[in-house]
N, C-alpha and C positions, 0 to 999 in steps of 0.2 A: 378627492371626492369621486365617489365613485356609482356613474349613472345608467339606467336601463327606462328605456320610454317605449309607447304606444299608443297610436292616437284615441281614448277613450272613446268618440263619438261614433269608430266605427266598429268597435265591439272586438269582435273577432278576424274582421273580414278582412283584414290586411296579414292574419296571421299572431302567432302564438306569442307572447312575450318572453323576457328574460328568465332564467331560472335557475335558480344556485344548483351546483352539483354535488354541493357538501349534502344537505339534507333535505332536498325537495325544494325550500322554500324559496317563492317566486319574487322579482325586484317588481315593486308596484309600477302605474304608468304614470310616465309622466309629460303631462300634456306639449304638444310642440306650439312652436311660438310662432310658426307660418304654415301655413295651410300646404305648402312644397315638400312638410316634412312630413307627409301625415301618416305616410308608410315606411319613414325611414327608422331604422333600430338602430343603438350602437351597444357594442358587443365587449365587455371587456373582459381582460386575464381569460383567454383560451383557454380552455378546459375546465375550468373553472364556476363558469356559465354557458350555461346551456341554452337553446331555445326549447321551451315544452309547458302545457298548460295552459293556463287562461288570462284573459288581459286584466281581469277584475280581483286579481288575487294577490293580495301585500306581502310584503316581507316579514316575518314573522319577527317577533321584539330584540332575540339577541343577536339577529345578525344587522339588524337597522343599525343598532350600536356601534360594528362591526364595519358596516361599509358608508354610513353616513356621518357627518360631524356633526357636532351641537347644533340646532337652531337651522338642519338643512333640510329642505323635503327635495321629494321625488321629481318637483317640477322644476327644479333647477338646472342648470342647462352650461359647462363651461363654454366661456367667454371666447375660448380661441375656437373650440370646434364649429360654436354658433353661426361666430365672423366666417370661417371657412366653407361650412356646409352654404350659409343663406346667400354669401357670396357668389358660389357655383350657380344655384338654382336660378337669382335672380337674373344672374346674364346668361341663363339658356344655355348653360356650357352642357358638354356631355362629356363622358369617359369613353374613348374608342382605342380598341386594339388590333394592332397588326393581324389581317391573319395571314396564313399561313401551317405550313409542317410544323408542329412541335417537336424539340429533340424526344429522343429516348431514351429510356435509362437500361441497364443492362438487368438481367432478371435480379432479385436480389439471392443471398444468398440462405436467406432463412424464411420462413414461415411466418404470417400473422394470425393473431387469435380468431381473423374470421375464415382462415383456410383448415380449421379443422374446428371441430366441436368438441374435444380433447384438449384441458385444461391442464395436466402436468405431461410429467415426462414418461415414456410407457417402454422399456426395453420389448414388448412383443409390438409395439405401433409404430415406428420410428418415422416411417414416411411418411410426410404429410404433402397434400397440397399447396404450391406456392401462391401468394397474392400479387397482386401489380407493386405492392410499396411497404416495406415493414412500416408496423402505425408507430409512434410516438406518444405515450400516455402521460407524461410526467409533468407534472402538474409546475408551468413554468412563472406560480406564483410563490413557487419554495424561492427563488430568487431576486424574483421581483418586487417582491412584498414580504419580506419572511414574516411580519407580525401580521398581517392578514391570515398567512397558511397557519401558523400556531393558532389565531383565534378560530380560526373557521373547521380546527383538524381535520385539513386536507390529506387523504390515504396517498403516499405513494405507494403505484402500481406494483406489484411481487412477480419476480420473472416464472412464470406460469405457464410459456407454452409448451407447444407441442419440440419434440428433442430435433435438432437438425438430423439429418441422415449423416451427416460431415463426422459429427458426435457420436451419432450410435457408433457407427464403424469403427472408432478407437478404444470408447469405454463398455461397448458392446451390452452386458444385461447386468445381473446384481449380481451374479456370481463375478464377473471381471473387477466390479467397485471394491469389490471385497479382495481381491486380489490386489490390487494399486492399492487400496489402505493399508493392509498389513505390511506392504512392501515400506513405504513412508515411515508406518509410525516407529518399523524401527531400524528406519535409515535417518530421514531429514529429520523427524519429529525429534532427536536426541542434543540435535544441536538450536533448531528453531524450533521450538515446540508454543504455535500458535492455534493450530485448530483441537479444540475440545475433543476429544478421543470421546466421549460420555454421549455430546450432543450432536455429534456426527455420525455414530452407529446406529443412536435412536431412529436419525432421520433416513438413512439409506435404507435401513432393517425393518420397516412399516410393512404391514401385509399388503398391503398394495400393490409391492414392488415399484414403487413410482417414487420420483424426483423434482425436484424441480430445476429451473435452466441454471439458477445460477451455484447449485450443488452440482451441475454436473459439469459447470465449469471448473470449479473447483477438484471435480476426482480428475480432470485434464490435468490440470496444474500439479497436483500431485503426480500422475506419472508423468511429468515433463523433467520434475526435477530431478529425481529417481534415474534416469536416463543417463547412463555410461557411456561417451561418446567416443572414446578407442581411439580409434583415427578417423571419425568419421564428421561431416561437418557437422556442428551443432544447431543451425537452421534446417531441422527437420522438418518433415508435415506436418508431425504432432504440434510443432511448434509454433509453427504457419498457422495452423486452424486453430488451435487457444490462441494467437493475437489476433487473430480475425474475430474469433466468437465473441472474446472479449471488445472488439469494437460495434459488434452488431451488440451485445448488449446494450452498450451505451447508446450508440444510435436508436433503439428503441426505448429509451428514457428509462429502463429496471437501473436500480441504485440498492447494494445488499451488501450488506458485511461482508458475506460470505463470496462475493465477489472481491471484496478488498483484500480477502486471506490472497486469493485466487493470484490479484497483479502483485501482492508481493512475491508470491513462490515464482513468479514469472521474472519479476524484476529480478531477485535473487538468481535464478538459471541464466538471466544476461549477464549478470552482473560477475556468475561464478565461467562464464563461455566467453567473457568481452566481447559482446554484443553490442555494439556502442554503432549509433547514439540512443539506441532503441534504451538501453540501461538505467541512461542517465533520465532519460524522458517519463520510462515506466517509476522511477525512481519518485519524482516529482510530482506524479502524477498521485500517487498513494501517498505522498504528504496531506496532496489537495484534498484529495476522496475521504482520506481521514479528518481533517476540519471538517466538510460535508456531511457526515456522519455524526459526528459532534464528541469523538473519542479522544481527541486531544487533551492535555492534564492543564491546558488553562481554556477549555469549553467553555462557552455561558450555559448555550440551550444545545443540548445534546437532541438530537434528531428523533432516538427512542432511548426510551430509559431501559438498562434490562431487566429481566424479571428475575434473575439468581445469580449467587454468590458465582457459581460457574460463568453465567452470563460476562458480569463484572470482572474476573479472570480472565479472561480470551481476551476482552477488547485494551483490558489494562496490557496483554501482552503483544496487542498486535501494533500496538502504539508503539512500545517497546521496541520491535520489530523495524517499524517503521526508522526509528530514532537511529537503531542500530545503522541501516542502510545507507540512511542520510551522511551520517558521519564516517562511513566507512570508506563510501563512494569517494569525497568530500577529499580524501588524503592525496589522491595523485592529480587530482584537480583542484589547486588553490583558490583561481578566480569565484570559483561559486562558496556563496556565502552559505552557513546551516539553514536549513530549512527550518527546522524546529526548536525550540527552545529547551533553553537546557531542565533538567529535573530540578527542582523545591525540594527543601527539606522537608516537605509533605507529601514528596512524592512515592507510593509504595511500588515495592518492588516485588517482580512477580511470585507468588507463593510455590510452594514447592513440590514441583514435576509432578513426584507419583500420585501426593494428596490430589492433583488437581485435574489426574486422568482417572483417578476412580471415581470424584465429582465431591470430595470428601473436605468440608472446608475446617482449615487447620486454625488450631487456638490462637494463632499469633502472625501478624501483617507486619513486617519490615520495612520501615522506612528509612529513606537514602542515607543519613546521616548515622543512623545508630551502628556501634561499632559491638554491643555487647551480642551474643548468638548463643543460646542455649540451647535452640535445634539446629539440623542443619537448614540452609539456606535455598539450595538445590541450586541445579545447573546452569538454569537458564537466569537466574538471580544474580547468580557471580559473572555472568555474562553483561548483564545490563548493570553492575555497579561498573565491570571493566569500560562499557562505553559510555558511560559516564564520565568515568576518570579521562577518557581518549579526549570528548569533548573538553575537560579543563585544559590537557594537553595542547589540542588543538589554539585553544585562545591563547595559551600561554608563549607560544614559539611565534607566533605572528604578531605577538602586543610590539607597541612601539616603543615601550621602553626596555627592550629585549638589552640583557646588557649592565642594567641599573643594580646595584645593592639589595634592591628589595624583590626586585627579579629574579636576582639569582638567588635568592632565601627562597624563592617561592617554589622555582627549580626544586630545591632540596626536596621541600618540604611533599610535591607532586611525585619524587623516586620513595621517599618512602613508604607514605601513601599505596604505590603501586605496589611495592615488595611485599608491604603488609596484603595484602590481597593477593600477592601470589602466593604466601605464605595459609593462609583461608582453602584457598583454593586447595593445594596440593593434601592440606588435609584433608578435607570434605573427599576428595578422592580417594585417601587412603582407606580411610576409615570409614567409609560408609561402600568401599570398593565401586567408586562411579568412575570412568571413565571420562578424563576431564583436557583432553588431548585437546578440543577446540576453545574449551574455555581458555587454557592456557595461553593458546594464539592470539585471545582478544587482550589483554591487560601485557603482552609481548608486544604487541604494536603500540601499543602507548607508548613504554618505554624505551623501545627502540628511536620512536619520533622523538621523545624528549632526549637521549643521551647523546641523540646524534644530532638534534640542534645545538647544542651546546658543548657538543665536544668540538664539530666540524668548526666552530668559530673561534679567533681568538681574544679570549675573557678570561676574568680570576677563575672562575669554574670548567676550565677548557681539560685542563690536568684530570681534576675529581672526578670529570662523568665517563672521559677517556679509560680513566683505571674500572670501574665498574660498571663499563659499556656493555648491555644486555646480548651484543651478539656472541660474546662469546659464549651462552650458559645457551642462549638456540643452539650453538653449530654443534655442541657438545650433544643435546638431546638427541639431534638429529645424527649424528653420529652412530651415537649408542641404540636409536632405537634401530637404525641399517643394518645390525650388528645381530641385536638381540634376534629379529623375524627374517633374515636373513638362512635359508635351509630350513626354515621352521615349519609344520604344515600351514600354521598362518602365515603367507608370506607380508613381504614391507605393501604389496600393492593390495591386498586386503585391509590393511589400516589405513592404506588412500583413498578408497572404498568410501569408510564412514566420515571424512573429514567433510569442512566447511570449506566453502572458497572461500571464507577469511584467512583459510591458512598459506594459500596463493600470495595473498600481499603480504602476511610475514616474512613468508621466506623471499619475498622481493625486496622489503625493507631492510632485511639482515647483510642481500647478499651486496645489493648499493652501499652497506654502509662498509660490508669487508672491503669494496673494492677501493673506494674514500681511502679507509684507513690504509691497505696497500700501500698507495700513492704516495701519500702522505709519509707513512711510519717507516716503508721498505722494508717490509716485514714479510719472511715466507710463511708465516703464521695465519697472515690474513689471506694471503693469497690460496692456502690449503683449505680455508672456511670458505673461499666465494665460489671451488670448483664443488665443494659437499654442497653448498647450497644450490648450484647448476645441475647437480645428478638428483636434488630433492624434487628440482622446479620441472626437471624431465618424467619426473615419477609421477608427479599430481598430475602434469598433462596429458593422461591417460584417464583421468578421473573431471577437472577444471581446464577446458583450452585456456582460460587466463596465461596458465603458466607458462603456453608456448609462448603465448604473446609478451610475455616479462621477458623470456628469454633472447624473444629480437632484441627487444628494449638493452637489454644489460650486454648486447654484442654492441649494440651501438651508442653506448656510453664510454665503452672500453676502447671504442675507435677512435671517438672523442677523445677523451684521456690520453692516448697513446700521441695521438697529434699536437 
């Protein structure tokens, strides 16, 4: 029950009553039940309601419904607040504070809407005036109440101010935006292709030349990931101030899709630098932001609906995105359980690249299960079938009846499965001439994790996955492609260039399992695959520091091992 009072008999003279801030309409008065209260208000859900207007003005019909129950009026009064206010006043209590120095906080680091009269973001205005305290707008009945804020459709606030000076400085005017896009889309967009190529030009490319805050978080994010870090650390500035800006978003209460693209390309750049714990956290955090948002494939009430088939696109892929992360993350960390749930056989899979950068939506949606394809699939499709497959993998080596007859049918039945999809995969490459080098790594790690749970252990299937254990057909690729770009004008470090740091934890997965087998088999076979795979893992770490840091890892496995 939810109340707003005034003492009617003094009209005005104590001050203004309650007043929605959905649509003007004001909470009626309702009378106090001891003359001690005749000036007191209570004020509920912040932001929400407001003080402004008159004491004689009611609540208009649909929000009555809305904030009172059946059979309640305005003069009702909860029971505990009654007892506690009438209890103060009767024994004369009063509320006294220390005084004193108040601490102080340091300047903040961003701008509030009331230090400049400059509503977006302006590459010719960049500096604005600072206030004593960024505000907080966000309406803290979305969590307190969600069925209040759905009935009342409470706006959250759109990140709209003025651009920090932190921000201009790196993404500098529209010509630089445009620079950092092109760079992206056809760098990272080939292997994550989450932001709308269509709905991201419109928006930067407006005659205005103006942005808003959480688009231009997002052209950060993009040139963050874009960043080639050589031998250099990979906590740069750039990267300091996108996890900063992205904290002061938050702290100012803006909540935007376009800021979730944002901590994924960030989580991704920790995730591809072993940024850790920051990784794992930003990781987790884009699980949460996406239930928030309501893009999840088991949502009830989705936050905003989109308005197009494009719209519907992006978020089905940023979920995708999401899912990817989670489980990728997920491999060298056992103790954390999935975050997300796995895909429905209703769940579809994302449409296909190029239709979906011209904005062009294609005759036919692919759902998880269907095996039949009479177009192609695209890249980032055969991507999220392979982590899909990774998540069955994942349950399947950790079930506790690892080991069982029906188990190890099921083993079988998850290797062919895979093969069959790398068999998809390698044509869609052929034949439509795509470039399918990172898709290949994701449905690689699957199988590596399944051949090497089951081969590394002894069971009736230990022999079967031994003989047709996936590192050999890596170490070979890897081989051959050293070979091929090797003197070429393109050299091998121009193809590490365009890679994923998912291909980081392949080649860490392969080279653990050659060293395993080593040990085990006393084989210079595997031993010749773990040093290919050490001069791969040295190559990417020019492009992914993960790889350096695998590389401690597998010195100090082999010390292990030796001991």
């Amino acid at each position: 029950m939810l109340i707003g009072w005034a003492d009617p008999s003094a009209d005005n003279a104590a001050g203004p009553p309650l007043r929605g801030a959905v649509d003007g309409s004001h909470l009626g008065p309702c009378p106090p039940s001891t003359s001690h209260l005749q000036t007191t208000r209570l004020h509920w859900l912040h932001g929400l309601v407001k003080p402004a207007g008159t004491a004689k003005e009611n609540v208009t019909k649909p929000y009555q419904n809305a904030l009172y129950a059946p059979g309640e009026t305005t003069a009702t009064i909860p029971f505990l607040i009654t007892l506690i206010t009438l209890t103060s006043f009767s024994k004369g209590l009063s509320c006294r504070y220390p005084t004193g120095e108040r601490r102080t906080h340091t300047e903040p680091q961003y701008p509030s809407p009331q230090s400049n009269s400059s509503s977006v973001v302006s590459p010719q205005n960049p500096a604005v005036a600072r206030s004593a305290s960024p505000p907080n707008n966000f309406p803290s009945v979305f969590y307190l109440d969600w069925n209040i804020f759905q009935r009342c459709q409470v706006e959250i606030p759109k990140p709209i101010l003025p651009l920090p000076p932190e921000i201009s400085n790196i993404i500098d005017n529209a010509e630089k935006w445009e620079i950092i896009a092109t760079e992206y889309f056809a760098t990272t967009h080939t292997w994550m292709p989450i932001v709308s190529k269509k709905s991201f030009y419109e928006h930067i490319r407006n005659p205005s030349g103006q942005i808003r805050l959480d688009y231009a978080l997002l052209i950060l994010a993009m040139d963050l990931i874009c960043w080639i870090p050589e031998n250099n650390d990979p906590r740069t500035p750039t990267y300091l101030v996108a996890k900063s800006f992205y904290l002061d978003l938050e702290i100012q209460g803006f909540v935007s899709f376009q800021i979730l693209q944002a901590a994924i390309l960030i989580g991704l750049y920790e995730f591809g630098h072993a940024i850790y714990p920051s990784a794992a956290i930003s990781i987790e955090a884009c699980v949460r932001y996406g239930f928030v948002l309501g893009i999840n494939w088991d949502a009830k009430f989705p936050a905003k609906r989109p308005f197009s088939w494009v719209d519907v696109e992006e978020q089905n892929r940023v979920w995708w995105a999401i899912v990817i992360l989670d489980r990728v993350s997920r491999i060298g960390f056992p103790p954390r359980p999935l975050l997300t749930v796995d895909p429905t056989p209703e769940t579809i899979l994302p449409s296909d690249d190029g239709a979906w950068d011209e904005g062009v939506m294609p005759p036919k949606c692919f759902r998880v299960p269907q095996s039949e394809n009479p177009r192609k699939l695209g890249r980032f499709a055969l991507t999220t079938e392979a982590i899909r497959m990774l998540g069955q993998v994942i349950r399947h080596v950790e079930a506790a009846d690892f080991g069982e007859p029906f188990h190890d049918e099921e083993g079988r039945l998850l290797d062919r499965a895979l093969r069959a999809l790398a068999t998809v995969t390698e044509f869609e490459g052929q034949n439509y001439n795509l470039d399918v080098m990172n898709q290949t790594s994701m449905y690689s790690i699957a199988l590596i994790i399944l051949h090497e749970a089951h081969g590394s252990r002894i069971s009736e299937t230990a022999e079967y996955f031994e003989c047709i254990h996936h590192t050999k057909q890596v170490t070979n690729t890897v081989i051959e492609a050293r070979k091929e770009l090797t003197g070429l004008e393109t050299p091998f470090q121009e193809c590490v260039r365009s890679a994923s740091p998912f291909m980081t934890t392949l080649l860490y997965q392969v080279a653990t399992a050659n060293l395993r087998r080593c040990q085990d088999m006393r084989v210079d076979e595997s031993m010749e695959a773990l040093l290919v795979m050490k001069a791969a893992l040295k190559d990417f770490d020019a492009r992914w520091r993960a790889s350096g840091a695998y590389l401690k890892i597998l010195e100090a496995r082999e010390l292990l091992s030796a001991g």
